[in-house]
DOLOBA-951773 format. One record per residue: residue number from 1; residue in three letters; z, y, x negated of N, C-alpha, C in turn. Coordinates in Angstrom, 1 decimal. Each point is the difference from the previous one (the first is absolute). Layout:
NUM/ALA/Z/Y/X/Z/Y/X/Z/Y/X
...
This chain:
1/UNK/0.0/-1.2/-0.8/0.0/1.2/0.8/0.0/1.2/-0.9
2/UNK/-1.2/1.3/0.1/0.1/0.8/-0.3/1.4/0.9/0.1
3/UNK/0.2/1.1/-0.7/1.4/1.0/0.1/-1.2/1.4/1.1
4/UNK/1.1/0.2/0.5/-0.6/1.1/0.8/-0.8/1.4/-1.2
5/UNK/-0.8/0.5/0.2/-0.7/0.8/-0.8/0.6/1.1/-0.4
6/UNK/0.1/0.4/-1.2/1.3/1.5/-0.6/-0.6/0.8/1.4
7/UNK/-1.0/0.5/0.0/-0.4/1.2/0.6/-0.2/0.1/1.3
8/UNK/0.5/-1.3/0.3/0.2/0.0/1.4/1.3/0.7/0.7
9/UNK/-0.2/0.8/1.5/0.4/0.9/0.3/0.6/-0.2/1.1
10/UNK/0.9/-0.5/0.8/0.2/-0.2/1.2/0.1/1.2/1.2
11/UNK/-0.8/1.3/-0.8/-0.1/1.1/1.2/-1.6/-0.1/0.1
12/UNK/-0.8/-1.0/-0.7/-1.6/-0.1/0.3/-0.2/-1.4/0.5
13/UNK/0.0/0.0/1.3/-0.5/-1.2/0.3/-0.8/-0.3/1.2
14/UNK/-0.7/-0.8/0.1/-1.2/-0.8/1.0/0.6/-1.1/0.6
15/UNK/-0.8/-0.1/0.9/0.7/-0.8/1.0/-1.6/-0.8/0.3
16/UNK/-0.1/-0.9/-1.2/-1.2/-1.1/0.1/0.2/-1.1/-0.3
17/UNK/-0.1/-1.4/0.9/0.8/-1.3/-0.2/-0.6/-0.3/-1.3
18/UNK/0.8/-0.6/-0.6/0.0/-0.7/-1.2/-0.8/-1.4/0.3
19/UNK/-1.1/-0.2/-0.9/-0.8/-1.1/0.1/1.0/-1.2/-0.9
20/UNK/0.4/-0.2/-0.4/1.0/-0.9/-0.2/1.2/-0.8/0.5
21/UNK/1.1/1.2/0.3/0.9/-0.7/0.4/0.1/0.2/1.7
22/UNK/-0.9/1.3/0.3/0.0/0.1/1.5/1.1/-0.2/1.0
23/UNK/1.0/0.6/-0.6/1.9/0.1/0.8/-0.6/1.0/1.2
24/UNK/-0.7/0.6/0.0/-0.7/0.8/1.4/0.1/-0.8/1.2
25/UNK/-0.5/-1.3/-0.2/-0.6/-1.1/1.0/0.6/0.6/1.2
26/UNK/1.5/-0.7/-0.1/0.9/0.0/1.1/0.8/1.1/0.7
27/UNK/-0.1/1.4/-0.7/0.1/1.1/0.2/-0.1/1.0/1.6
28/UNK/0.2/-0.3/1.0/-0.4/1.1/1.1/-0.5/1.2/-0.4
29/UNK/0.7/0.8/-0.8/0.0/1.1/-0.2/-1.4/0.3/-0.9
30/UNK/-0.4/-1.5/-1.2/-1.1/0.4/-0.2/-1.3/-0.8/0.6
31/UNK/0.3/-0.3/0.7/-1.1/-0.4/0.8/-0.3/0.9/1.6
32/UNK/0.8/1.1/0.0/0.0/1.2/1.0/-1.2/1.1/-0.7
33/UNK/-0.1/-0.5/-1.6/-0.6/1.3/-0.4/0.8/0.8/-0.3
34/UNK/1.4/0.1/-0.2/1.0/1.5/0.0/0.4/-0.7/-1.8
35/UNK/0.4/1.1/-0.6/0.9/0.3/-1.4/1.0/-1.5/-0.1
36/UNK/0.2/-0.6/-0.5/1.2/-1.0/-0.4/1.0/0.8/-0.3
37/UNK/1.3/0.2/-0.1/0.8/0.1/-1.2/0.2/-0.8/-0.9
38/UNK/-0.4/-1.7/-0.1/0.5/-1.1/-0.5/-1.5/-0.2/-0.8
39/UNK/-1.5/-0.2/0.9/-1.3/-0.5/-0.7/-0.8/1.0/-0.9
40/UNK/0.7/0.9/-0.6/-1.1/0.9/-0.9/-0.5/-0.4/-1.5
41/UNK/-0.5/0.6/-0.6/-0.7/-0.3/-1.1/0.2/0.8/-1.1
42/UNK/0.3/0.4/-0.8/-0.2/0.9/-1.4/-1.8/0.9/0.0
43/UNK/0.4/0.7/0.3/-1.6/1.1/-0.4/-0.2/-0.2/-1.4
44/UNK/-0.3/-0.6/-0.8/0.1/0.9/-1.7/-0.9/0.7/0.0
45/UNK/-1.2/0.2/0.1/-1.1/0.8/-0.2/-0.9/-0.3/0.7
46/UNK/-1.2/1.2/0.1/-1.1/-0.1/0.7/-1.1/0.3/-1.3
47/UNK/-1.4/-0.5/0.3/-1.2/0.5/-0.4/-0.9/-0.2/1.0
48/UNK/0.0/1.5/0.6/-0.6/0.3/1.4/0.7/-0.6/0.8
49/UNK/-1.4/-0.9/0.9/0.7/-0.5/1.0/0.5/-1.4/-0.1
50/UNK/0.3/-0.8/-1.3/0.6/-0.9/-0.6/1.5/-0.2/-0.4
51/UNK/0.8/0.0/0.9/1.3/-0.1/-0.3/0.7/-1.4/-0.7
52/UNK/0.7/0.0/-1.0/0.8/-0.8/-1.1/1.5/-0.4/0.9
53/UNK/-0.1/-0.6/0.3/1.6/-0.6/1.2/0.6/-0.9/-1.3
54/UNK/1.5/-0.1/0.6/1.2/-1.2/-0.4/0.8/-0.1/0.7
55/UNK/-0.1/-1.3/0.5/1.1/-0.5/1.0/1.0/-0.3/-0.5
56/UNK/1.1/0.7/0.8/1.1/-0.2/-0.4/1.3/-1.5/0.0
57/UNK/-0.9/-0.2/0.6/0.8/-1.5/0.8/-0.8/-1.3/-0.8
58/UNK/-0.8/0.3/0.0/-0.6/-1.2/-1.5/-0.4/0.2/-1.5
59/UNK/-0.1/1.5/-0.1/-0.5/0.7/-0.9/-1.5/-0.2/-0.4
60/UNK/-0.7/-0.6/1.0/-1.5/0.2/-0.2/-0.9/1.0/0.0
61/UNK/-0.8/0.1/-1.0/-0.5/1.9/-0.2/-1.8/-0.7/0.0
62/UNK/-0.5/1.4/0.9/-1.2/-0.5/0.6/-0.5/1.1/0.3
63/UNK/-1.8/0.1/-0.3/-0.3/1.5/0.7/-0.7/-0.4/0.8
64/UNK/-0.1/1.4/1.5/-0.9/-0.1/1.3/-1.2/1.3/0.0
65/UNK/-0.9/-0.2/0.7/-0.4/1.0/0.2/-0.1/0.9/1.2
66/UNK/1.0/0.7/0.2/0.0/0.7/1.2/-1.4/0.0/0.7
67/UNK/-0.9/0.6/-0.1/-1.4/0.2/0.6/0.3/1.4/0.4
68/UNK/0.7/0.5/-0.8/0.3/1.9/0.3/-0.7/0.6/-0.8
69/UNK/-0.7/0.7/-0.5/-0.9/0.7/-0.9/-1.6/0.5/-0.1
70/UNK/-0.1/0.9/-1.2/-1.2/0.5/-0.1/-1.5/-0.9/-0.5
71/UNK/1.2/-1.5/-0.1/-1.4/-0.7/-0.6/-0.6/-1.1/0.7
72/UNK/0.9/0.3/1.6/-0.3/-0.9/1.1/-0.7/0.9/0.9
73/UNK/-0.5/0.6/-0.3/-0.7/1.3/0.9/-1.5/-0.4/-0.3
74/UNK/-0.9/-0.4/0.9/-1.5/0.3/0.1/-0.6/0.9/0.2
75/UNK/-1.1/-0.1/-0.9/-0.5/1.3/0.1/-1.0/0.3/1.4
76/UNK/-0.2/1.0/0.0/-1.0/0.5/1.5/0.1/1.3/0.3
């Protein structure tokens, strides 16, 4: 098991289930769609719309791509 990341911040965090350990599953709260207090993630960084996560609950570190950005834009 990884150690949680120095630069990890517990005032930056995402709320995107963890492809691993997935403690989300049985959640109400995150299966409503609403904020967890319990299922969040570690932000470490972004490049664009590519965010760097770490779960805190297994310590699995993984990146997503939001689909937020200037380089998901078609031109027209």
């Amino acid at each position: 098991m990884l150690p949680i990341d120095p630069s990890a911040d517990p005032g930056r965090r995402a709320w995107i289930p963890c492809p691993r350990c997935e403690d989300h599953a049985e959640c109400a709260t995150c299966a409503a769609g609403r904020n967890c207090p319990d299922h969040w993630r570690y932000l470490l960084s972004n490049q664009g719309p590519v965010v760097h996560l770490q779960c805190p609950s297994c310590t699995h570190m993984w990146s997503w791509d939001s689909g937020f950005g200037a380089h998901h834009r078609t031109a027209g």
